[in-house]
Structures are given as C-alpha cells and as structure tokens.
N, C-alpha and C positions, 0 to 999 in steps of 0.2 A: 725698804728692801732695795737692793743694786739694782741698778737698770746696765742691761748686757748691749753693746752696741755692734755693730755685723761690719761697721765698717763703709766703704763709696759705694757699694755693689746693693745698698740695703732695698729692698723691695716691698717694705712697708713696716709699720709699726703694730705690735700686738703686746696690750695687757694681760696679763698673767695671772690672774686671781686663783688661792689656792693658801687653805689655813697649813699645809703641813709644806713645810721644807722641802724635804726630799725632792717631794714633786714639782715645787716649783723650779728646781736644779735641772729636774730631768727633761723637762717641758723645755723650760730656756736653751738649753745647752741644743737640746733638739734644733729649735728653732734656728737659732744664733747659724747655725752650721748650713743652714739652707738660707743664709743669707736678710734674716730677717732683726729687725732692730725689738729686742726683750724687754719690758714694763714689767716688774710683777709687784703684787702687792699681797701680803696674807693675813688682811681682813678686808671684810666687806667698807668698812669704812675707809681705810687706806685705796682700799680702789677706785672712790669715790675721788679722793685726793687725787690721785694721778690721774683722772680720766679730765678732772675742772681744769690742772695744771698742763695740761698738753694731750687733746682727745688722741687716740690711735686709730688704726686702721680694723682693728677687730681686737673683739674681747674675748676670751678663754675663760669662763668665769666657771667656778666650783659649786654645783649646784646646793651641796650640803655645807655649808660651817655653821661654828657657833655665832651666837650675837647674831649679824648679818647675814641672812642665808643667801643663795644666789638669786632670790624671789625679790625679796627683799632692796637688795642692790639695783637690779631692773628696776623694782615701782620708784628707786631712787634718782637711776636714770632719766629716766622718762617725766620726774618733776622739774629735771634739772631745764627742758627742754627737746624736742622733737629731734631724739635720738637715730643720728644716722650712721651709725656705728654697728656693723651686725655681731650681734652676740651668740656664743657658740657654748652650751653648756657641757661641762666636764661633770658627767656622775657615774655614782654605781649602784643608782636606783635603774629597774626596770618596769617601774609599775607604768603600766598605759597611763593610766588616768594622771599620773605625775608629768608625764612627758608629756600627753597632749595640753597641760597647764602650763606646761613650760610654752608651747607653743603658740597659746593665748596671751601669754606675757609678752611677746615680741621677740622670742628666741630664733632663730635663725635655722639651726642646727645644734647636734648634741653628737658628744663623744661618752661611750661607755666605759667605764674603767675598769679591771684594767684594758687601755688601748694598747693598740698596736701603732708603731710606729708610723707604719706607711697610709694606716686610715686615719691618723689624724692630722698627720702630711698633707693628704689628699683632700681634706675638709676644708682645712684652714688654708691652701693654694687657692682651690675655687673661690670662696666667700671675698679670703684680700684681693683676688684676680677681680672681682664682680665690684667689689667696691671704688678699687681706685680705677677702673673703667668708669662706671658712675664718676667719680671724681673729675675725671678727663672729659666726660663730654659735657658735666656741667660747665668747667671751663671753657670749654670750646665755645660752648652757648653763648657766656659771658661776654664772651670774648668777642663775639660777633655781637651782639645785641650793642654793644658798646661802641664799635665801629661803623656800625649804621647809625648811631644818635650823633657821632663824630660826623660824619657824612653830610650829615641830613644838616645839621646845624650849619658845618664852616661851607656848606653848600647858598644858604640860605644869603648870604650878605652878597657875594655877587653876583647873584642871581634876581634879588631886588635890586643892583644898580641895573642889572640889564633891563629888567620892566621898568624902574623910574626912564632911566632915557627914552625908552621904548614908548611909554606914552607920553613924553613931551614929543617929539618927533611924530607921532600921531594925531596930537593933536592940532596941530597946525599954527601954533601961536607962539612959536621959539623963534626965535632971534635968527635971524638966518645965519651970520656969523661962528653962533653955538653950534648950530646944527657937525662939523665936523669932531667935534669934543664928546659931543654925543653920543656918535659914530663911534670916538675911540673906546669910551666909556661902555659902549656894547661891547666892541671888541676885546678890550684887555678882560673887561668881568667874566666874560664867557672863555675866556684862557686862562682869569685863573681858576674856576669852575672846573676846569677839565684838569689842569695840574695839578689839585686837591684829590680828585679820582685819582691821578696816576699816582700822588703820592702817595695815599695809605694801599692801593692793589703793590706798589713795591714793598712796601713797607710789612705787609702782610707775605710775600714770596722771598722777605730778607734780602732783598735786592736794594736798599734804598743807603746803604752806606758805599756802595762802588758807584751808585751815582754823584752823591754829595760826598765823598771822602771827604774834603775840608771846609765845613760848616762855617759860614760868619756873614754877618749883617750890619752894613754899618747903620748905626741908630739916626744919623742925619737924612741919609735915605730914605728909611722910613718915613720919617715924617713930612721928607717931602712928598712920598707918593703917597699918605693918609689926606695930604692938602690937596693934591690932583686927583683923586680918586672919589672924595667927598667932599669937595668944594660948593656945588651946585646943591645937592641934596642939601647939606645944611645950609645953605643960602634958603631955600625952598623952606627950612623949620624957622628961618629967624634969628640962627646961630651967627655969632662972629668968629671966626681966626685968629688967633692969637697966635704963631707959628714964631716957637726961640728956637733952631735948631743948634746944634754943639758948635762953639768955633773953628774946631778940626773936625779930623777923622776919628770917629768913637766906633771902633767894630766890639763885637761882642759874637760869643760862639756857639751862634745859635744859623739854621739855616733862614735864607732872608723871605722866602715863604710864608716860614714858620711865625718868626716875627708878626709879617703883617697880618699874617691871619688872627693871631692875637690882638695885637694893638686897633685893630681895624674893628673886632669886638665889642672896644672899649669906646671908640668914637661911635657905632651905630647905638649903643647903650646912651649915650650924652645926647644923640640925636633925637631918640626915642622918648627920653627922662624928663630931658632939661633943655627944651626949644625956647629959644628966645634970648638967649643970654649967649655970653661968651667963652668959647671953647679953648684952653690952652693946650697946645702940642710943644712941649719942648723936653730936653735933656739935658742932665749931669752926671759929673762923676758921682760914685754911694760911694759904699765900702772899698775900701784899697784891691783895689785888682776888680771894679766891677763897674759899671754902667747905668744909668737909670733911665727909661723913658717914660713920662706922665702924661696921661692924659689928665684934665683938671675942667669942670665945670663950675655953671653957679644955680646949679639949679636946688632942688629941693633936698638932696643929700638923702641918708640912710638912717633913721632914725635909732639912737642907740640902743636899744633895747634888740631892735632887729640886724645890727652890725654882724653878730656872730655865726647868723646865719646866712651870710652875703655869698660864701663859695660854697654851700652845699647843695647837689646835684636836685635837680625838680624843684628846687623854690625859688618863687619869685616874690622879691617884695614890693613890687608895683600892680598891684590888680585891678585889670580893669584899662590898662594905658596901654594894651599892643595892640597899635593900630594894624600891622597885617596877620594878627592869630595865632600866631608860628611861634611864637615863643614857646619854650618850653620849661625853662630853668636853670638849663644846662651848660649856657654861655660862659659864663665867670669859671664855675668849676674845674671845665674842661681847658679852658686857659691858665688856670690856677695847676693843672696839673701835667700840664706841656711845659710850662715856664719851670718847673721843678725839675722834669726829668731833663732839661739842658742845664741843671745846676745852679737854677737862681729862685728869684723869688717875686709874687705878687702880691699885693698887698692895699687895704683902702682908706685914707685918712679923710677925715673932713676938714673940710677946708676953710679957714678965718674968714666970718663975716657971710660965711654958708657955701656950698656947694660940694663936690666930692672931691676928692683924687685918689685918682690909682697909678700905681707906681710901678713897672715892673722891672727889676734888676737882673742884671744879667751878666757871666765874666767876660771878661776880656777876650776875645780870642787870641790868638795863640801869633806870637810876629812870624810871618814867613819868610819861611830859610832861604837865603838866594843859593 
C-alpha cells in the first residue's frame, strides 16, 4: 500500500491497518491533514511488514479482517518483541466481552466505527502525544546517563595523577628536586579535571562552539604533554619512552583537550596492561588530508578471538588487572566515539613480535586565513 507523507511539520508516524480500501483513504487523508506521516497496510500480514521495516508512532489496527484478525496481529506483535508502540483498535463490534479482550491483548484504546472525525482525531492526538513524550524523556535519560559515565571516566585519569603525586609528596621519600614537578602535576591534573566539567556543562547549554569556534591540535604537542604529564607514573610501572614526535607542525581538527583526553586513555591503558616494557608515542602522515597518532606497547596484546570486542561499551578484556577498581569498560568506546564525531578514526593492530597499537586518525585542520 502507499505510504502518505505530511511533509517537515510531521508530528509522528501512524500505521494504518484496514482490509477495505475506502477506509484506509479516508483514515489517511484525515491524518495526513493534521500533519501526521500515513503507513497503511490491508492485511494483517503486510502490517506486520511495515511495522519490522520502520516501527511507527501508533497503530490504527482493524479489529475484524480476514486471514489476520486485529487479535491475531497483536499476539504477532508481541512475539516480535516488547512492543512499545500503543495500539488503538478500529471496530464495529460493541460486544463488552470483545473489547475488554482487546484490552487484555495490550490495546491501548479503541475507535467504534462508524467514527466521527473529531474522536478519532482526539484518540490518536493523545496516545502519539503520550508516546513520543515517553520517547523524549527516555532520551533525555539516555542522554544523561551517558554523560555521567563520560564524566566520571575522563574524570578518573587526572584525578589519579593528582593522588599518584599526592602520595609521593606524603610520603616523604621523593627527591627533593621532583618535589616541584609534583606540585605541577597536582596542579595541571586538577585544571584539567575542572576543564572536563566546564566542557560537557557547555557542551550540554550549546555554548561550547563560541568558545572553541576553531578546533585544532597540533599532534607534536600532544605528545609532548602525554611525556610530561606521565613520565613519572610510568617510570614508577617500569615503562620506557619512546617519544618520535612529527618533524614539523601536524595540526589536526580536533580540540586540543579533546585530543589528549583521548590519547592520554591510551597511555593509562599501556600503563595499566603492559608495565615493564617500552611505550612508543609518536606520529605520521595516514590517508591524504589526515594525521596519525600511536600509541604502541609490548606488552601482552589482545587476543584475536577477543579483538572485535575491544571498543564495545562495559567489556573489559583484562579481568582481574585494575589495580584501582574503577574501570568500567567504557574507556576505548568512548574514545572510539569522540575520535568519529571530529571525523576520523581509531582503531588497534598488533604489533610484530607482540604487543598492541592503537592508532588514532584525525584530518587536517583547516590553514588559517590571514
């Protein structure tokens, strides 16, 4: 059957189920006019099809046809999966016992035919209103739960250099000399700590592109500040430095935050992994217009079998090695999918003769206009 489209203004999607023509004309055309995007299908099994192919906002379904009754379709629903779609049956039965069966089925509401324009107007306003509120606050939820696990995580790394310095400095057995590196090492951790707050609270208020209007990072920087920032900690695992930064200036268009808060991920993961061996930080050109920076270990790598789950959100494939508890699984993913939304890519190869590498590409940024 046609699907009727309402156009920018549409205010939700409704399937149309209905064995006779007419009706479904009359139904649609109704709809369509109140600004609503039309499904319709006239069998039970073709509803079935367009509900798999693109779920809508509310069902319209015909309580009586052949083959498929509207009974029928529902118990099909509901095999299909935990139908959040409310259903609204079109009959011109009025037997009680039928309608309160329909109401057992998981029917929603019902329209008696013939209807009147303005009460099935009024049916079908409420139910898509009630849905895609539901709809709206689950995202909102999402949407938050998400930025608290954002938080909490890119919180976590300098926040442990502020406790690492914090008890050498308590302890009493640092170098005197380290002692102001230390010092800076609280300092800077605990500023960026606080500029991770300010960034997703702008970021969440849409304030965060009049601060950064022109995003870019040069990748040499980074790396130096990945060598000043975790120098000691990984001295403290047993790690060596390997530090090749780019011959020139390598910018790429991303903010320089943003950057290290990634790649800084990538180093406490090698610290955490792969203690004892030696740590490569360096960069290249990738693909034509882009950028690479690697972090490269030698430690015990990622077992093939378990590669393909390396960026999915809550696994972890080291159990049993986080030394401060706090892991949660969420590292890689969450860096897999910041490095995307500035347009590039992360990715993990292993490395000849053992160990890992992660690679993250990033474009060029953009030459500034004098």
């Amino acid at each position: 059957m046609a699907t009727s489209n309402a156009g920018p203004n549409t205010s939700g999607r409704i399937l149309v189920v209905d064995d006779q023509n007419v009706n479904l004309r009359v139904v649609g055309t109704l709809l369509v006019r109140q600004g609503y995007e039309v499904i319709t299908a006239g069998s039970g099994e073709e509803a079935l099809q367009r509900y798999v192919e693109s779920p809508p906002d509310l069902i319209l379904l015909d309580m009586m046809m052949p083959g498929m009754d509207g009974f029928d379709v529902l118990a099909s629903l509901h095999d299909l999966g935990p139908l959040q779609v409310p259903v609204v049956f079109v009959t011109a039965a009025h037997d009680r016992d039928l309608l309160l069966r329909a109401f057992d089925a998981g029917v929603v509401d019902y329209v008696t035919k013939p209807f009147l324009p303005e009460e099935l107007l009024a049916r079908v306003n409420a139910h898509v209103g009630l849905k895609l509120t539901r709809d709206r606050l689950e995202r909102v939820a999402r949407e938050r739960e998400e930025l608290v696990n954002l938080v909490a995580h890119d919180l976590k790394n300098p926040l442990s250099s502020v406790l690492f310095a914090g008890e050498l400095l308590r302890s009493g057995v640092c170098k005197p000399e380290r002692v102001p590196r230390y010092l800076q090492m609280i300092h800077e951790s605990a500023d960026d700590a606080l500029g991770y707050i300010r960034h997703y609270l702008e970021s969440q208020a849409g304030r965060l592109k009049q601060e950064f209007p022109a995003e870019r990072a040069d990748v040499g920087e980074t790396l130096e500040w990945l060598l000043q920032r975790y120098e000691i900690q990984l001295e403290a695992r047993g790690i060596r430095i390997d530090l090749r930064p780019p011959a020139g200036r390598a910018e790429v268009a991303i903010h320089p935050r943003v950057l290290r808060q990634v790649s800084e991920n990538l180093v406490t993961n090698a610290m955490k992994y792969a203690p004892d061996c030696e740590l490569l930080l360096t960069a290249r050109s990738g693909a034509p217009g882009y950028w690479q920076l690697i972090v490269a270990d030698r430690g015990p790598g990622i077992p093939a079998d378990r590669q393909r789950e390396l960026f999915k959100p809550f696994v972890r494939l080291h159990e049993g090695t986080d030394a401060d508890g706090l892991s949660n699984g969420l590292g890689l993913s969450l860096a897999k999918r910041i490095i995307a939304n500035a347009g590039g890519q992360l990715w993990y190869e292993p490395r000849r003769h053992g160990g890992s590498r992660f690679i993250i590409e990033l474009p060029e940024a953009a030459p500034i206009s004098l």
